[in-house]
C-alpha positions as CSV (number, residue, x, y, z in Angstrom):
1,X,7.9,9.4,-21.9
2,X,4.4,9.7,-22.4
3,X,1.7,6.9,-22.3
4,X,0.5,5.8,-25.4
5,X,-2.8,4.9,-25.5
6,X,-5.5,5.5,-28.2
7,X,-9.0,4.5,-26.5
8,X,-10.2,5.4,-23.0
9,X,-11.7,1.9,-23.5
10,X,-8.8,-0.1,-23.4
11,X,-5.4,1.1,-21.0
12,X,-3.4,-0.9,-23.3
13,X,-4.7,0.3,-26.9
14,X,-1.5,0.6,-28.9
15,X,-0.5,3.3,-32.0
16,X,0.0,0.5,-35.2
17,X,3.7,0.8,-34.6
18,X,3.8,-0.4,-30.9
19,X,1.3,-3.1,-32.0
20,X,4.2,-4.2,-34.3
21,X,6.7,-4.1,-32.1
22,X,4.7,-5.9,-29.2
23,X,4.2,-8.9,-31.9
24,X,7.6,-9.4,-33.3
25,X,9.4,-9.1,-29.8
26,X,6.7,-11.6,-28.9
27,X,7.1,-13.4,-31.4
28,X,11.0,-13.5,-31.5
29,X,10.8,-15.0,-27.9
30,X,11.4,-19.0,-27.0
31,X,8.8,-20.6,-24.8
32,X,11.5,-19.8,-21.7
33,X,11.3,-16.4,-22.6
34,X,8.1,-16.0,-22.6
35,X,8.1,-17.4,-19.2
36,X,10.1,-15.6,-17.9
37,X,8.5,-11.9,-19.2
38,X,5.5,-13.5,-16.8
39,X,7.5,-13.0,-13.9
40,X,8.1,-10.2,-11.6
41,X,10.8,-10.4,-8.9
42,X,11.9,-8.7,-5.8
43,X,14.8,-6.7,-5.3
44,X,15.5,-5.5,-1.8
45,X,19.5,-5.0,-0.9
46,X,20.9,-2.7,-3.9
47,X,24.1,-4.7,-5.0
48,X,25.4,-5.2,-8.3
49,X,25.5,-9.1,-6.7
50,X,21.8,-9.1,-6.3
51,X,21.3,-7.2,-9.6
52,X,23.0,-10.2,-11.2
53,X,20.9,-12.9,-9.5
54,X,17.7,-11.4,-11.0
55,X,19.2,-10.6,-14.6
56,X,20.0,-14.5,-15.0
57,X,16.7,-15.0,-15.2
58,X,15.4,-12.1,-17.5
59,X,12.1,-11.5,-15.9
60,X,9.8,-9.1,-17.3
61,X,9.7,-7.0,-14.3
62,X,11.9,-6.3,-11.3
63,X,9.7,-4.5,-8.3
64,X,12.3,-2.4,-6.4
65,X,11.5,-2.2,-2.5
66,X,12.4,1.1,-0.6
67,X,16.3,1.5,-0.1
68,X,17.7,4.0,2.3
69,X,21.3,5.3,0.2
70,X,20.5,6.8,-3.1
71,X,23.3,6.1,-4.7
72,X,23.4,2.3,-4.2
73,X,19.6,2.4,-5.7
74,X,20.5,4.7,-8.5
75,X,24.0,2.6,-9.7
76,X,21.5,-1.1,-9.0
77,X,18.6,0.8,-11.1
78,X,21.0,1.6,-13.9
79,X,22.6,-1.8,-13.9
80,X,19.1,-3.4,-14.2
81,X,18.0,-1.5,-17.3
82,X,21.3,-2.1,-18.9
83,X,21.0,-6.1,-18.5
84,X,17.9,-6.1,-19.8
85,X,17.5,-7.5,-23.8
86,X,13.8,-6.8,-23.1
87,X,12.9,-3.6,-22.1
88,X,11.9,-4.5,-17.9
89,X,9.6,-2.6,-16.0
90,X,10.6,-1.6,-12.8
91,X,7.5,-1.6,-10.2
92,X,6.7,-0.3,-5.9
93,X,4.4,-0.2,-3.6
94,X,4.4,3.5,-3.5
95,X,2.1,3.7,-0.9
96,X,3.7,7.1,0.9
97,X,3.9,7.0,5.0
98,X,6.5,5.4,6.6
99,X,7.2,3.4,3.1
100,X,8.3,6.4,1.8
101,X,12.0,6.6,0.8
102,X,14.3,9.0,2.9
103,X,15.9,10.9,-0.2
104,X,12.4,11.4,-1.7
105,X,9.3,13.7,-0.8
106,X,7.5,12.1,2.3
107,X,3.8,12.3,1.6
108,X,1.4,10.8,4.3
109,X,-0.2,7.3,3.6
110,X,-3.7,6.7,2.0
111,X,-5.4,7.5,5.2
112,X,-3.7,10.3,5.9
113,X,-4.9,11.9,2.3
114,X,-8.1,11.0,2.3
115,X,-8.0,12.9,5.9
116,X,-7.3,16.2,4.4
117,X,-10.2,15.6,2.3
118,X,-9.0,17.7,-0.6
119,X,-9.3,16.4,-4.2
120,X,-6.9,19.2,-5.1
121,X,-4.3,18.1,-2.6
122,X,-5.0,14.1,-3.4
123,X,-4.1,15.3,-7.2
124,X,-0.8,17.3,-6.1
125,X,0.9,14.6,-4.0
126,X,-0.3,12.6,-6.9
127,X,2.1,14.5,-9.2
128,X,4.5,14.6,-6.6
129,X,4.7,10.8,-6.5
130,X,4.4,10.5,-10.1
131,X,7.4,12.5,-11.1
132,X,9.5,11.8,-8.4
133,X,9.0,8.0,-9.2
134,X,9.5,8.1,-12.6
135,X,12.6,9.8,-11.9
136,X,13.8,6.6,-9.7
137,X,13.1,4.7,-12.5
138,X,9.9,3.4,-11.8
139,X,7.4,2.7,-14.5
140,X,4.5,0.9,-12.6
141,X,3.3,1.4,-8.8
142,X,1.3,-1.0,-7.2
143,X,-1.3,1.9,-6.0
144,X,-4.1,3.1,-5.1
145,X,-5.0,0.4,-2.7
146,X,-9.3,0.8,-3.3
147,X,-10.2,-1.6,-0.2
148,X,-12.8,-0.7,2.2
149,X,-11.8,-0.4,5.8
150,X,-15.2,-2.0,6.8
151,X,-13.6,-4.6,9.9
152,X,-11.4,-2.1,11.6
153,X,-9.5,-5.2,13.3
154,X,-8.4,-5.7,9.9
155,X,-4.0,-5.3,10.3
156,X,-4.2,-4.9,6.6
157,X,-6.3,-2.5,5.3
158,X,-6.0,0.0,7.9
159,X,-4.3,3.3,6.9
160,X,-3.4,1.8,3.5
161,X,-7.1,2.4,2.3
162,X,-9.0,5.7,1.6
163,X,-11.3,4.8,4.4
164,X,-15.2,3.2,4.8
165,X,-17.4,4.9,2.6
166,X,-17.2,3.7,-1.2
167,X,-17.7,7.6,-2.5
168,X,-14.6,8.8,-1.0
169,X,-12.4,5.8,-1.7
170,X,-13.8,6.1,-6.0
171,X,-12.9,10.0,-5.9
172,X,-9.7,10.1,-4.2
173,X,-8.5,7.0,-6.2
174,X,-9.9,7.8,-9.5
175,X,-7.9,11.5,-9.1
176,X,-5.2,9.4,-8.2
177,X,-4.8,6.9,-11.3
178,X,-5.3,9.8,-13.8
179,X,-2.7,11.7,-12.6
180,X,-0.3,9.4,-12.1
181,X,-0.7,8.0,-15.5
182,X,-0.6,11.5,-16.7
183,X,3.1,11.3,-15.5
184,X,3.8,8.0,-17.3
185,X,3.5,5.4,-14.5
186,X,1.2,2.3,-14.5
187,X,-1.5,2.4,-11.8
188,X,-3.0,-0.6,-10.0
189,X,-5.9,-0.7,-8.5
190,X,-5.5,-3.2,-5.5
191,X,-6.7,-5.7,-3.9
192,X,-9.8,-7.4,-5.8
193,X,-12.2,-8.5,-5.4
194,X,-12.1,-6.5,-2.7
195,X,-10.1,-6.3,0.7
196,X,-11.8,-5.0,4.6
197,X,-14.8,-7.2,5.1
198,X,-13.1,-10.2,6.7
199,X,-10.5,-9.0,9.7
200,X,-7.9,-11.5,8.6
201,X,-5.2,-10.9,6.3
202,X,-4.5,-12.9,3.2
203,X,-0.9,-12.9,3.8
204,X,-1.5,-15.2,6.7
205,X,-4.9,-17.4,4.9
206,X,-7.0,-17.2,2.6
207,X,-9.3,-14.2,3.0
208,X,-13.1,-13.9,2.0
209,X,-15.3,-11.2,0.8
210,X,-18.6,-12.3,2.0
211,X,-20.9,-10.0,0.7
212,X,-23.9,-11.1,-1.1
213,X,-23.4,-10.2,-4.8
214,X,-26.1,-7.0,-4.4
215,X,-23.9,-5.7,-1.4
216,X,-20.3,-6.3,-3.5
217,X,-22.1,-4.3,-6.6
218,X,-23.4,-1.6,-4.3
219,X,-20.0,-1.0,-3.1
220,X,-16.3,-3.2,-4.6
221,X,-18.5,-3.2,-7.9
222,X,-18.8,0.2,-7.9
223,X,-15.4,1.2,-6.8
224,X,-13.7,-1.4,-9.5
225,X,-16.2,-0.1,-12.3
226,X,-14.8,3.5,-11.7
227,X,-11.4,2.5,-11.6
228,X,-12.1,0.8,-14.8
229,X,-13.4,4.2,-16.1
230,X,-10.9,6.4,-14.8
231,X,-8.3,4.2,-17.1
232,X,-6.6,2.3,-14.7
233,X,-3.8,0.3,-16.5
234,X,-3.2,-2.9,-13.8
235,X,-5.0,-4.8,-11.2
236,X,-4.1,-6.7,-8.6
237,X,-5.6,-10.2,-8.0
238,X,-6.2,-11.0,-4.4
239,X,-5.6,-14.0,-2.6
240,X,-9.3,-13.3,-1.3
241,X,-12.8,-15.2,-2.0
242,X,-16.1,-14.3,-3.7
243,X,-18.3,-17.4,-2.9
244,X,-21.6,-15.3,-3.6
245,X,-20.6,-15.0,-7.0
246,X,-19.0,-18.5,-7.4
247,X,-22.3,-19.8,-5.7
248,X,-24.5,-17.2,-8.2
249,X,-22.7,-19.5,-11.3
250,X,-22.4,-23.1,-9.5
251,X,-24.9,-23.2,-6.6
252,X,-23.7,-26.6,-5.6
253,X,-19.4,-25.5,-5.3
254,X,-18.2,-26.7,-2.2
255,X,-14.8,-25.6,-1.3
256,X,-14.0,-24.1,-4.5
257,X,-16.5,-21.3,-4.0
258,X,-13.6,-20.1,-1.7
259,X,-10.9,-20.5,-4.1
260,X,-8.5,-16.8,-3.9
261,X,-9.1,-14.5,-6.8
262,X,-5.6,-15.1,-7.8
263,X,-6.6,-18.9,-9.4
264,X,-10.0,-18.8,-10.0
265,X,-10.9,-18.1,-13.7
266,X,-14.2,-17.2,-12.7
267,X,-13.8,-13.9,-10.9
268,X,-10.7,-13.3,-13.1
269,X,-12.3,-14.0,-16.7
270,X,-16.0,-14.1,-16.0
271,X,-16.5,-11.3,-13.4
272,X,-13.1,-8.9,-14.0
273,X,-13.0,-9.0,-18.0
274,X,-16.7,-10.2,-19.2
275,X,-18.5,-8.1,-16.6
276,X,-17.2,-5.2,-15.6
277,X,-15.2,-4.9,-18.7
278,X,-11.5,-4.7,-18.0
279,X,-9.2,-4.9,-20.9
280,X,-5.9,-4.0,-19.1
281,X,-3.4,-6.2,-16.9
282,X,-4.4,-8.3,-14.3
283,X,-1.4,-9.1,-11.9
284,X,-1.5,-11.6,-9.1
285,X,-0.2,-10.5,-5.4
286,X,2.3,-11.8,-4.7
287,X,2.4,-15.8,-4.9
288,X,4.3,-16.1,-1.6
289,X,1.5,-14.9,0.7
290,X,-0.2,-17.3,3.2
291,X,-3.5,-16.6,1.1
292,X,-2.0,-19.0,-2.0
293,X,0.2,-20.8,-0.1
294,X,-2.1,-22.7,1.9
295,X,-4.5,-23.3,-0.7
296,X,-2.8,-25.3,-3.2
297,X,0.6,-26.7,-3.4
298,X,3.2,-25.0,-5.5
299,X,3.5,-27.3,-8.5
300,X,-0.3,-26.5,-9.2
301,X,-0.5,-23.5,-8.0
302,X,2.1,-21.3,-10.5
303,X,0.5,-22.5,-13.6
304,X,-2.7,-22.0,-12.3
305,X,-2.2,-18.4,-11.7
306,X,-1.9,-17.6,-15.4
307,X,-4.1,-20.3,-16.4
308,X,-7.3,-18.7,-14.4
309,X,-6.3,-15.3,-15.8
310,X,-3.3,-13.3,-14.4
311,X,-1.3,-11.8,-16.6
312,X,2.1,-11.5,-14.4
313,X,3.3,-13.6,-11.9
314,X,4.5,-11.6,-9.4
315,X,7.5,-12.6,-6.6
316,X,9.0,-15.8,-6.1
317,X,11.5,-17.6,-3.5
318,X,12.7,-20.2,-6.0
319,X,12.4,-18.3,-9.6
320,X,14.4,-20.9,-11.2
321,X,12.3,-23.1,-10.1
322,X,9.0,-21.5,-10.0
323,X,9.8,-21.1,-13.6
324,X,10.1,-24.3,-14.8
325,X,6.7,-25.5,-12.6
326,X,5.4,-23.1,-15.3
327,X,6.8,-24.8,-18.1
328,X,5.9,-28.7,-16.9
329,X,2.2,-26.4,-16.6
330,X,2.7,-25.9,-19.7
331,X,3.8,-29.6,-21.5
332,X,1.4,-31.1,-19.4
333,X,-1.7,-28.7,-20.2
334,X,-2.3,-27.4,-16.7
335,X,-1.1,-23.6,-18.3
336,X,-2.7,-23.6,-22.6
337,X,-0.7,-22.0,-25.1
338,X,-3.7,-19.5,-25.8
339,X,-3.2,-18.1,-22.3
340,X,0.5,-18.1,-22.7
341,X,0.3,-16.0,-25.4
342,X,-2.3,-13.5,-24.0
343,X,-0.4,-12.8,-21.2
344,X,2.9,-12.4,-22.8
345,X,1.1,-10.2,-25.1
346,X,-0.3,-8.3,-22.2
347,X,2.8,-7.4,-20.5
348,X,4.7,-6.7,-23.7
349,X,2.0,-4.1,-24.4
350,X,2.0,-2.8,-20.7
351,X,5.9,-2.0,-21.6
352,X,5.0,-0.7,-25.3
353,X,2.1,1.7,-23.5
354,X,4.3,3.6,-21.3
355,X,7.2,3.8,-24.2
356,X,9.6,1.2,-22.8
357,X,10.9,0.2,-26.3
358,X,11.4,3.3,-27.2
359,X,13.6,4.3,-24.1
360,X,17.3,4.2,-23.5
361,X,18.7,3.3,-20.1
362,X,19.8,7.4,-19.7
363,X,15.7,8.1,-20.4
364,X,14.2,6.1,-18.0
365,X,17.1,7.0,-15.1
366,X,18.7,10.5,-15.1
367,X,22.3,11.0,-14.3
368,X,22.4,10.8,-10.7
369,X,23.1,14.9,-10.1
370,X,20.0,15.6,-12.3
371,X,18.0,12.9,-10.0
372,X,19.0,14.4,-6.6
373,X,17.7,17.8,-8.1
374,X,14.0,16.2,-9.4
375,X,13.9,14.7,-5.6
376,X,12.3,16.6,-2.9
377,X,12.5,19.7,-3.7
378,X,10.8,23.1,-1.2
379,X,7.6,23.1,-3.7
380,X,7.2,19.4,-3.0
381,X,8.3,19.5,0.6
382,X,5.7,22.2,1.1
383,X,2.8,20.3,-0.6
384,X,3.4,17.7,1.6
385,X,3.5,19.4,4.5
386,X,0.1,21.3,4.3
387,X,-1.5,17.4,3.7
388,X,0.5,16.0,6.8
389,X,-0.7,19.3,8.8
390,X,-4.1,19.0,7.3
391,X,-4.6,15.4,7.8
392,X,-4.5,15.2,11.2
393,X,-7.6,14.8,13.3
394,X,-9.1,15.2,16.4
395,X,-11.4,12.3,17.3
396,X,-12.3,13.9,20.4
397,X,-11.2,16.0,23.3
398,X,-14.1,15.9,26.4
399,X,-11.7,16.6,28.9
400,X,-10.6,20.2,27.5
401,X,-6.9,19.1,27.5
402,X,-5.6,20.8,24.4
403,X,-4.0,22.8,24.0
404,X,-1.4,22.0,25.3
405,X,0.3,24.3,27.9
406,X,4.5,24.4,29.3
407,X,2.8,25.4,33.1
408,X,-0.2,23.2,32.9
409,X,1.6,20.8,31.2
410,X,4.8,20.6,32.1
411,X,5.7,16.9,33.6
412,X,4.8,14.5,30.5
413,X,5.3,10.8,30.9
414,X,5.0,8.9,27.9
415,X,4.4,5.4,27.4
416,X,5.1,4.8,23.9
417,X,5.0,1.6,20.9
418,X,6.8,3.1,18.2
419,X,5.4,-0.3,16.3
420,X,7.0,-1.5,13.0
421,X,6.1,-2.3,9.4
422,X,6.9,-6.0,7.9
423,X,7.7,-4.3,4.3
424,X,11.3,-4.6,3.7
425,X,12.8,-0.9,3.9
426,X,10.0,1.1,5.7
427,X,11.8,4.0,7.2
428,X,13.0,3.2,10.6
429,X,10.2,4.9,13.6
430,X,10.8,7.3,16.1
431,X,9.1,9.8,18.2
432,X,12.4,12.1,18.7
433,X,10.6,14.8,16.2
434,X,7.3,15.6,18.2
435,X,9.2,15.2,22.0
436,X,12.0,17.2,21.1
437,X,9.0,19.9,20.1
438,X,8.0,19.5,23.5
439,X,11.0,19.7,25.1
440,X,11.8,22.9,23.1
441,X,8.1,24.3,24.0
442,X,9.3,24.1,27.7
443,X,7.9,21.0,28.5
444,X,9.8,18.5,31.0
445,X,9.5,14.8,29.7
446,X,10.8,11.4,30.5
447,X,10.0,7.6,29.6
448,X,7.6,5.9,31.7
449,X,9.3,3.0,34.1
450,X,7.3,0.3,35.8
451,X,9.4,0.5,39.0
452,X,8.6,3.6,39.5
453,X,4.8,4.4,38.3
454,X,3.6,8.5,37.1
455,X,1.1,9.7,40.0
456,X,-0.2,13.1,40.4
457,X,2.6,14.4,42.1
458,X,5.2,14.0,39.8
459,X,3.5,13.9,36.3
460,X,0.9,16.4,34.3
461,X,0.0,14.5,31.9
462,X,0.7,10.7,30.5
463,X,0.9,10.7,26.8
464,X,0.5,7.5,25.0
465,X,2.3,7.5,21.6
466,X,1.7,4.6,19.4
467,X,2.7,4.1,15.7
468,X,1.6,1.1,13.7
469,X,0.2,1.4,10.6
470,X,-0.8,-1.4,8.3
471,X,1.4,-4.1,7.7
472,X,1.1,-7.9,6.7
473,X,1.6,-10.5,8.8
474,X,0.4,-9.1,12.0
475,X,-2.8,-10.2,12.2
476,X,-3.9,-8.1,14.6
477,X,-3.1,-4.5,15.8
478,X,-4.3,-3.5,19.3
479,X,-3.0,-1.8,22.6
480,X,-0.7,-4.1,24.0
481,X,-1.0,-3.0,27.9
482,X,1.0,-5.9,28.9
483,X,4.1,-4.5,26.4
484,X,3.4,-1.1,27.2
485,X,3.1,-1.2,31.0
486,X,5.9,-3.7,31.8
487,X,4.0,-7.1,32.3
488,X,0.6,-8.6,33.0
489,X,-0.2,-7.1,36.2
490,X,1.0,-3.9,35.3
491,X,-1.7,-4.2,32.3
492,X,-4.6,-3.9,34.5
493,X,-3.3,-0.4,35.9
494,X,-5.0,2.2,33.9
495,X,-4.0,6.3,34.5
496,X,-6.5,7.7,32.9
497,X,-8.9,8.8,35.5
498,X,-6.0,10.0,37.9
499,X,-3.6,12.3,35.2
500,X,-4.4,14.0,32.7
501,X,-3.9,11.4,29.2
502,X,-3.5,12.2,25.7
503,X,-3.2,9.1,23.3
504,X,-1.8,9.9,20.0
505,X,-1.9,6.9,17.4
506,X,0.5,7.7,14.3
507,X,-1.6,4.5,12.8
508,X,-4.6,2.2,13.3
509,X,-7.3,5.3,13.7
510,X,-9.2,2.3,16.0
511,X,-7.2,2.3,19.0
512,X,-10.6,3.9,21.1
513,X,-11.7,0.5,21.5
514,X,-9.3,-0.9,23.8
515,X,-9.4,2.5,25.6
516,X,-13.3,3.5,25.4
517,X,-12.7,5.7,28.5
518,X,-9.5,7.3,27.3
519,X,-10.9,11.0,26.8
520,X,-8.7,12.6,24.5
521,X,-7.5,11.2,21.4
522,X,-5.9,12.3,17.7
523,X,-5.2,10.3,15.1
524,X,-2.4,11.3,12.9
525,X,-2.4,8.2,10.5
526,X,1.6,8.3,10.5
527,X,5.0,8.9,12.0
528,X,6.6,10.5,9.6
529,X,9.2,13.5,11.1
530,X,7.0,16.0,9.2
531,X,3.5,14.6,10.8
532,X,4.8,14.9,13.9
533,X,6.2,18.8,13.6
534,X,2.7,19.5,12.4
535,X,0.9,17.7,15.2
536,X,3.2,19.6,17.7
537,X,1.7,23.1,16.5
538,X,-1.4,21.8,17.1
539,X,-0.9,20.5,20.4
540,X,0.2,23.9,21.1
541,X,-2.8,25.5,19.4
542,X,-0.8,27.6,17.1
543,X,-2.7,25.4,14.1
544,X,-6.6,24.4,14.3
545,X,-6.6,20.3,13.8
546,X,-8.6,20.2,10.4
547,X,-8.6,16.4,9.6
548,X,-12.0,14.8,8.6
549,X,-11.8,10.9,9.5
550,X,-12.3,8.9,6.5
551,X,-13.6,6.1,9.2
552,X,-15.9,5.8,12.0
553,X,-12.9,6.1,15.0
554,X,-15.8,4.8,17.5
555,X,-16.0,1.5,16.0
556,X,-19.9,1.7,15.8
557,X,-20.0,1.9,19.6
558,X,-21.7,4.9,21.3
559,X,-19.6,3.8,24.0
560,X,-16.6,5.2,22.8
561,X,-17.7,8.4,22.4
562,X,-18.1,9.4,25.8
């Protein structure tokens, strides 16, 4: 199933015959129906009961969350596709690190690529994630995320992004969306207008860019224009501001000059399409987030998302519901008919551009022998292991610690936060990979206990190990002494200057600033069991640490360094 597309120009340009077939199955649909082809909704558990639920409304798309038994996703996958009377697109945040399903190749997260700083390698896992997906039955994944990691208190952004500098984030991403196009998935390129300047999180409130409009084109505008040129198919609108360029159009907006990308026509329509030229699909985030939520009240709010220029409407607690808010939109002019239609249209040619209507169920989803064979197989495993290996980095080492030695060594205390991830089926954390590496290695470890504190004489080395990577909803990700030492007091004890300490984020690269005189650090971007084997070969020295950060680790604080 290859896409169809005849112009570079436009990710959605259509052969004569999929033009036909986009407007007579458009045109065969009742107003509900078209509605309803605007929606995409959430599956999380895997039942046929579930599977049900969503088919009773016939939405367009279903987005399929990470499940953890293969062959509960592969029978709900099947019985999807079968209810459908309209071909539905099945979409993911296939973002790789701990999101990464457990029966499919384990490839690190954005950070973590852009770490190995390899093109080559960036376009591999690419393939990887391309065919494996499509083999799930995916046709769209909500990836690459192309937002800055500028504020690095930002819970958000974080290892989910390519990094700081716009150069790195445009190559890596623009490798990224042609090659897993070339496999026959949708990209989208996420979050505009642009994501990492402000440190909150638009799931929680509405976020703002607030770069003046000669910053934004020096750096989002560039990024988004070469998305645009590598062919990228979707993107996602943001429940994040632009006032410099709602202010550049109407110098005198008041509050609406921070109105989220999602509703506002004029970074949708006037900046998105007439500017920078994007003729593809525009998808909202999803219209549960804080971001929307707290901006305008529901009833206005689900028309307006179409109205001011998304094409799909994307999650929903009360579809039934959220549906007909679109429909009273409608009747009472809130959503026109001419932006009805262009959506609809939209989506139905998303579908006709990667060859749903031309696809039976047993296309799009393999038997479920063939699948296990087209999932993580040694080639895949082994590209993946050479970017977990190569991704990780050595911030800095000024106390000569590593490597790591069983006599020098052997007595390690670790104080660990194995941290979580809000997204529903992120593979459960644990450390048990790189300590039982350390045990085999002839090292003696135990947990750290507050009753009885590590000194010198009975410990060799405290190693912290901490694991959160972005996630919404957090707000903020930091060293929490107080969890991590057993209460407030114990917070103010610091080790660092009396054992030997090694702090090992699988995470937030930033951690150095709530531990500027911590001396030795790596940042390994994620916890998955095969980042951690590699990380234990290089604590050992028997692998050189090879990562290049994509950020600045020292927060822009000499400080830090030291």
């Amino acid at each position: 199933m290859n896409i169809n597309r005849a112009s570079s120009n436009d990710p959605l340009s259509l052969s004569p015959q999929d033009r036909i077939w986009v407007e007579r199955t458009r045109d065969g649909l009742s107003v509900e129906q078209k509605v309803a082809q605007l929606f995409i909704l959430s599956s999380r558990q895997d039942t046929l009961e579930e599977v049900d639920w969503l088919a009773g409304f016939a939405p367009g798309g279903v987005h399929r969350f990470p499940t953890h038994d293969l062959e509960a996703a592969w029978s709900a996958t099947r019985a999807q596709l079968d209810r459908s009377d309209v071909p539905l697109i099945l979409s993911g945040d296939i973002e790789g690190g701990m999101l990464s399903a457990p029966f499919a190749t384990q490839i690190p997260n954005q950070m973590g690529i852009a770490a190995c700083n390899d093109l080559d390698l960036t376009e591999r896992l690419a393939h990887i994630v391309g065919k494996e997906s499509r083999a799930l039955g995916y046709n769209w994944s909500f990836t690459p995320v192309v937002d800055i990691n500028h504020a690095f208190r930002n819970a958000v952004v974080g290892t989910r992004s390519y990094g700081a500098g716009p150069d790195r984030i445009i190559s890596h991403a623009s490798t990224y969306i042609r090659t897993l196009q070339s496999e026959g998935l949708a990209a989208c390129a996420k979050h505009w207008p642009g994501d990492g300047i402000d440190d909150r999180d638009q799931h929680l409130s509405t976020s703002v860019n607030s770069l003046s409009m000669d910053a934004w084109e020096q750096s989002f505008g560039r990024i988004f224009r070469a998305m645009i040129g590598a062919g990228v198919m979707t993107i996602m609108s943001g429940h994040i501001a632009l006032p410099a360029f709602a202010r550049a159009r109407f110098p005198d907006l008041g509050r609406d000059a921070f109105a989220p990308a999602a509703v506002s026509r004029l970074l949708n329509q006037d900046l998105l399409r007439d500017e920078l030229g994007f003729r593809g699909v525009i998808v909202s985030d999803a219209t549960v987030m804080g971001g929307l939520t707290s901006w305008m009240d529901r009833e206005a709010a689900v028309p307006a998302v179409i109205e001011n220029g998304c094409d799909v409407f994307l999650f929903s607690r009360e579809p039934r519901e959220d549906m007909d808010r679109m429909l009273r939109g409608l009747r009472e002019g809130r959503l026109s008919e001419q932006r009805l239609e262009e959506a609809v249209t939209r989506m139905l040619s998303l579908k006709a551009a990667l060859g749903l209507h031309r696809a039976m169920p047993e296309d799009r989803l393999p038997p479920l022998d063939a699948l296990r064979a087209k999932l993580a197989d040694d080639d895949h495993r082994e590209t993946a292991k050479q970017a977990a290996g190569k991704s990780i980095t050595l911030v800095k080492d000024s106390q000569a610690l590593l490597p790591l030695d069983a006599q020098r060594h052997r007595r390690i205390v670790v104080i660990a936060d194995e941290g979580w991830n809000f997204v529903s089926g992120a593979a459960p954390r644990s450390f048990d990979p790189l300590l039982g590496a350390m045990k085999a290695n002839g090292h003696e470890v135990r947990f750290y206990d507050p009753e009885s504190l590590p000194t010198r004489e009975d410990c060799d080395l405290l190693l912290y190990l901490v694991g959160q990577e972005a996630t919404p909803a957090i707000s903020h990700i930091y060293l929490d002494f107080t969890r991590l030492h057993g209460g407030s007091r114990l917070a103010m004890v610091q080790f660092n200057r009396e054992i030997p300490t090694l702090l090992v984020s699988f995470g937030q690269p930033y951690y150095l600033y709530d531990v500027p005189n911590m001396s030795t650090c790596i940042n390994a971007y994620s916890a998955l069991p095969v980042v951690q084997e590699e990380l234990a070969l290089r604590l050992f020295g028997r692998q050189s640490f090879t990562g290049d950060s994509p950020v600045d680790p020292f927060c822009g604080m000499e400080q830090l360094r030291w």
